[in-house]
C-alpha positions, 0 to 999 in steps of 0.5 A: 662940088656944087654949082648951080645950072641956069635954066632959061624960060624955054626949058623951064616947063621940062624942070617942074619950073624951076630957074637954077638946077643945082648940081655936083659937077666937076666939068660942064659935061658931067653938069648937063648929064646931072640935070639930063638925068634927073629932068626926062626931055632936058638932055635932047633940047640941050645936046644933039645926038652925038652928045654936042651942045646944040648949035643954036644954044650957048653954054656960059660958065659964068662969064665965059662961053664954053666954046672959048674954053674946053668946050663939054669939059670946061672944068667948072669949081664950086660957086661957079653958075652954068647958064644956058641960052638958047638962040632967039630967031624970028622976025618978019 
């Protein structure tokens, strides 16, 4: 089913640019790997060693934060957008 995955700014320079990504997917896990295999560099910026989300970046699935849900296997349908938002820090 296809969906499409929202790349922030951040990461848009390992993406050729591009703002969405659209995938076929049926879970956020399978969804990540897409865009990981296509996109060289996305996968370690997005997922630690250990193949777990980043602890500074949030995984929504349209309104929802995976970690509310099933986390990586959040069942995801057609239509559905996953947005990826890295944490901002900083400051004096």
């Amino acid at each position: 089913m296809s969906i499409n995955v929202k790349i922030p700014s951040p990461l848009r320079g390992l993406t050729g640019g591009q703002a969405e990504v659209p995938v076929e997917a049926e879970t956020v896990d399978e969804a990540l790997k897409q865009v990981s295999v296509e996109f060289s560099g996305f996968g370690e910026k997005v997922l630690d060693e250990g193949g777990q989300v980043r602890r500074f970046i949030n995984i929504y699935v349209n309104e929802d934060n995976i970690k509310d849900r099933d986390d990586l296997g959040t069942a995801i349908q057609a239509g559905d957008t996953i947005s990826i938002l890295p944490s901002i820090a900083g400051g004096a």
